[in-house]
C-alpha positions in Angstrom: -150.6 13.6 92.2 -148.0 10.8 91.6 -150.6 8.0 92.9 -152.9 9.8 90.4 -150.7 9.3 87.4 -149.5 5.9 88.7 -153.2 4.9 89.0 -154.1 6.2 85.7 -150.9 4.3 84.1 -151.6 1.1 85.7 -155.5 1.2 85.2 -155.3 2.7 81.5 -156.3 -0.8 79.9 -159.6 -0.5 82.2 -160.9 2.3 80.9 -164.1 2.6 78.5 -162.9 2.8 74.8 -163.5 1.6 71.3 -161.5 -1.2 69.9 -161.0 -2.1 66.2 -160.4 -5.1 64.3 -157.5 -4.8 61.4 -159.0 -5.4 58.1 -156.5 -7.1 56.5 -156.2 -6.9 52.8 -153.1 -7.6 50.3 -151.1 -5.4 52.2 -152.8 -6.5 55.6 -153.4 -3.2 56.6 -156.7 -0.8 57.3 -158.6 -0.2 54.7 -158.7 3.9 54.0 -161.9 5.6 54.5 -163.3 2.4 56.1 -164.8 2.3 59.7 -162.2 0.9 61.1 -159.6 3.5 60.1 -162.3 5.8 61.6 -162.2 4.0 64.8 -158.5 3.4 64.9 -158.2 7.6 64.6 -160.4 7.4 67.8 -157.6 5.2 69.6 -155.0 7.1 68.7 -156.3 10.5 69.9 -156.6 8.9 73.1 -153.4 7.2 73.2 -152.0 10.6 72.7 -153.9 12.4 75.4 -152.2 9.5 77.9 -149.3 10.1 76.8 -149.5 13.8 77.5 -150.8 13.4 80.9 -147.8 11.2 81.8 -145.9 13.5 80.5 -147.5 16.5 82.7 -145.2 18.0 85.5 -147.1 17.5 88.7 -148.0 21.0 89.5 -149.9 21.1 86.5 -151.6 16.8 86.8 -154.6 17.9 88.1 -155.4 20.5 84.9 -154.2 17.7 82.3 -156.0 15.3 84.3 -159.1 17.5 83.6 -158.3 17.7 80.1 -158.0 14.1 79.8 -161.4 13.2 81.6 -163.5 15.2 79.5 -161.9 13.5 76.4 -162.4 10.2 77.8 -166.3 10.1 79.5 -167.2 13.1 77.3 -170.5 11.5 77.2 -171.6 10.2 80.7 -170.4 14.1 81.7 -173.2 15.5 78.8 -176.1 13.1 80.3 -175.5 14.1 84.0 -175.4 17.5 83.5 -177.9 18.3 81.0 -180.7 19.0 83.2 -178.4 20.8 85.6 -176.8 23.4 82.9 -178.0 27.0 83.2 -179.5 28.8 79.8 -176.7 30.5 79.5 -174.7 27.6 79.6 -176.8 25.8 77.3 -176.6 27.6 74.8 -172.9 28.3 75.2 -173.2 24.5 74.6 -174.4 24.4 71.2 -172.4 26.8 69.9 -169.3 25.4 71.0 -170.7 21.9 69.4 -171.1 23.9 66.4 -167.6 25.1 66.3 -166.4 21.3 66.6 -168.7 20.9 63.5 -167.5 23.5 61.2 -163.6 22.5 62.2 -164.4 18.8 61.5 -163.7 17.2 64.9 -167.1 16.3 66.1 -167.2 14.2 69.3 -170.9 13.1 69.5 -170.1 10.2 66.9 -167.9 8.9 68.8 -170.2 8.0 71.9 -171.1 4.7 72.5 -174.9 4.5 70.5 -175.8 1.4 71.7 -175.6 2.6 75.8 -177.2 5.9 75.0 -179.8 4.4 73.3 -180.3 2.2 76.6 -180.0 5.2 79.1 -182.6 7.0 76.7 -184.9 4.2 76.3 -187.6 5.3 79.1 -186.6 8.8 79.4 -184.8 11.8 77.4 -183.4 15.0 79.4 -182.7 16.9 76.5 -180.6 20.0 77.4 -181.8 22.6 74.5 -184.5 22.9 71.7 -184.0 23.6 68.2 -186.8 24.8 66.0 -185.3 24.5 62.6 -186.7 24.2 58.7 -187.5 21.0 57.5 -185.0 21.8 55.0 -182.9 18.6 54.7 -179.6 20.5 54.5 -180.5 21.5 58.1 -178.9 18.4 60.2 -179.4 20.1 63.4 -178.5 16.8 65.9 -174.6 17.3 63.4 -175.2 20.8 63.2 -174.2 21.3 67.1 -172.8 18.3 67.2 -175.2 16.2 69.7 -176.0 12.9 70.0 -179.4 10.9 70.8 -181.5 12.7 74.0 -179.8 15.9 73.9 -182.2 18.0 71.8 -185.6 18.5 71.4 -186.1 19.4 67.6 -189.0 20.8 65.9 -189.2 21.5 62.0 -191.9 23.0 59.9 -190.6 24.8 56.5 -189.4 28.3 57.3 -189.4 27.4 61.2 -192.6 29.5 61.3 -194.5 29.5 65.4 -197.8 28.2 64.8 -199.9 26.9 68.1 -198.7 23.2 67.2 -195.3 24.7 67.3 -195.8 26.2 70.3 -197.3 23.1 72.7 -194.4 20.7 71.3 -191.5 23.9 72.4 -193.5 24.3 75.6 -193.6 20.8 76.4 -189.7 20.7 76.1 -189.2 23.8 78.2 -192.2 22.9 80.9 -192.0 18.8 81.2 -188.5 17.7 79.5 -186.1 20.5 81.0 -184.9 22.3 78.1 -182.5 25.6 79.0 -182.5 27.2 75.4 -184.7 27.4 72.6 -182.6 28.3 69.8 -185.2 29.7 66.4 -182.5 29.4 63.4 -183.0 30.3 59.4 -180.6 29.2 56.9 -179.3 30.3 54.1 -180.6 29.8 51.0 -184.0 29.1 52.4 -187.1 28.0 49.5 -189.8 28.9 51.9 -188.9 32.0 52.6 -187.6 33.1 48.8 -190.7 31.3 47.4 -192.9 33.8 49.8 -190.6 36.5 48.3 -191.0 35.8 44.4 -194.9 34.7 45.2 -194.5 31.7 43.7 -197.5 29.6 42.7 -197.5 25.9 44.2 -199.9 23.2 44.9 -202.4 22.2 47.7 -201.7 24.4 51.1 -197.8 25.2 50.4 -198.9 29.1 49.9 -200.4 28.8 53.4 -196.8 29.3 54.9 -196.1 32.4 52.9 -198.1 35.0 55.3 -196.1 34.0 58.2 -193.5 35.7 56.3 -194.8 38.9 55.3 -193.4 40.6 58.3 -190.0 39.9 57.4 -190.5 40.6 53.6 -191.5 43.7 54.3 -188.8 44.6 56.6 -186.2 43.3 54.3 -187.8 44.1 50.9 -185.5 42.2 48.0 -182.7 40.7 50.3 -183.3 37.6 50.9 -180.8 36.7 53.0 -181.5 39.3 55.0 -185.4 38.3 55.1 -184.3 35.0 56.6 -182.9 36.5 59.1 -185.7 38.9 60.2 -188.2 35.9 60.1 -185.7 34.1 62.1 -185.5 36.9 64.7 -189.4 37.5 64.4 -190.6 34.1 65.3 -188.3 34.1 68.5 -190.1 37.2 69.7 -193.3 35.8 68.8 -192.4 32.7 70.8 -191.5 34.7 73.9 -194.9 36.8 73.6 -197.2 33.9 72.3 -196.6 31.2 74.8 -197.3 32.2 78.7 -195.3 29.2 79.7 -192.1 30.1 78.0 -192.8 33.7 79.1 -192.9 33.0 82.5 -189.9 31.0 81.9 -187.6 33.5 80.6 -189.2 36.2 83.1 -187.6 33.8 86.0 -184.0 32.8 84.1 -185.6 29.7 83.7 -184.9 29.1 80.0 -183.4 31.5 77.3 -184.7 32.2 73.7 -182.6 32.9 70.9 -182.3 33.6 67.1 -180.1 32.1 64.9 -178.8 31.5 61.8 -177.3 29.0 59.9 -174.7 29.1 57.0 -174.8 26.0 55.0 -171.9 26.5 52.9 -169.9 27.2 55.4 -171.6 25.3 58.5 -171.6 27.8 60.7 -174.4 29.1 63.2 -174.6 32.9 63.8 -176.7 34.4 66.8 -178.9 37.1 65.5 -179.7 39.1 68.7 -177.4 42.1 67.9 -177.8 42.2 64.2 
């Protein structure tokens, strides 16, 4: 354990990191709010987590060692093992991407764009799918904190299944190696409360409202509560109208999931046991 923290000490410098420029300015200093003071922030975080692993007694290197490695190659750890994660897994994924988001220390801008975009160029193993609204308060890549290649998103208004739906989630699950289908709703959604006031709009808007009948009917005047229903609706209708993903799920091959999202406060919410 010694060699280990000597090797780490002496090979520090070699590791993979961003570096920053000083923007200098009349008091030659980093500009606030600038990308550089973003990037600096970066550095220091991982000057710190050296510093702690140095620090470590040796019985307990090999855990801060851990900790430290998954700081540091959080990405090339994501792109080995998406295609390898289980559903469960998977979706245990997003959700704790999620909770990064909502407590504002989000990782996946902080990989490298330039090499991902590279390792993505001829191939994407994208460990979960997301149908979503095309709602653009919905920023699902942020929303679970993901970077390029490591979702397959759909998005039709009111993330209603229709068969189009359907071959682009099955071609995820069958051909790309998705785990986790995650269906979410969000709050405040104008498909869904347009459906419920019957509101009159042009050309074949009004075509999405019967996909939400079921829901309205179920939750009457509540919108929020419609949302969620629809949300949990077009899961089960996913399960039950694609063979593919039902053979899928029948064999633990994949997992499908409601969800719902909160976009005042940013957080997701499983709907399964609501």
């Amino acid at each position: 354990m010694l060699l280990l923290a000597y090797f780490l000490d002496c090979n520090y410098e070699r590791l993979p990191r961003f570096r920053t420029k000083r923007v200098a300015n009349s008091t030659n200093r980093i500009i606030p709010g600038s990308m550089f003071e973003h990037l600096a922030k970066i550095n220091n975080r991982r000057s710190e987590t050296r510093r702690d692993l140095l620090r470590a007694p040796v019985t307990s290197m090999g855990a801060a060692f851990l900790a430290a490695a998954g700081a540091e190659f959080v990405t090339a750890t994501r792109i080995r093992a998406q295609s390898q994660l289980t559903p469960d897994a998977a979706l245990k994924e997003l959700l704790a991407g999620n909770k990064r988001f909502t407590s504002g220390r989000m990782t996946a801008l902080d990989e490298d764009l330039k090499i991902l975009k590279q390792k993505t160029a001829d191939q994407q193993e994208p460990f979960a799918a997301v149908l979503s609204c095309a709602d653009s308060r919905v920023p699902v890549e942020f929303i679970f904190d993901q970077s390029i290649g490591h979702i397959f998103v759909t998005r039709v208004a009111g993330n209603v299944i229709t068969p189009e739906i359907i071959g682009s989630l099955e071609y995820g699950a069958a051909v790309l190696g998705t785990k986790v289908i995650l269906v979410m709703g969000h709050a405040k959604c104008g498909a869904v409360k347009a459906a419920m006031e019957g509101t009159a709009a042009p050309g074949q808007i009004t075509t999405l409202y019967r996909h939400f009948q079921p829901a309205l009917d179920q939750a009457r005047s509540n919108l929020e509560a419609a949302i969620m229903a629809n949300a949990k609706m077009q899961s089960d209708l996913l399960r039950k109208g694609s063979t593919v993903i039902a053979g899928m799920v029948k064999e633990n091959k994949i997992k499908v999931a409601a969800a719902y999202y909160d976009i005042g406060g940013g957080g997701v919410t499983l709907l399964e046991d609501r």
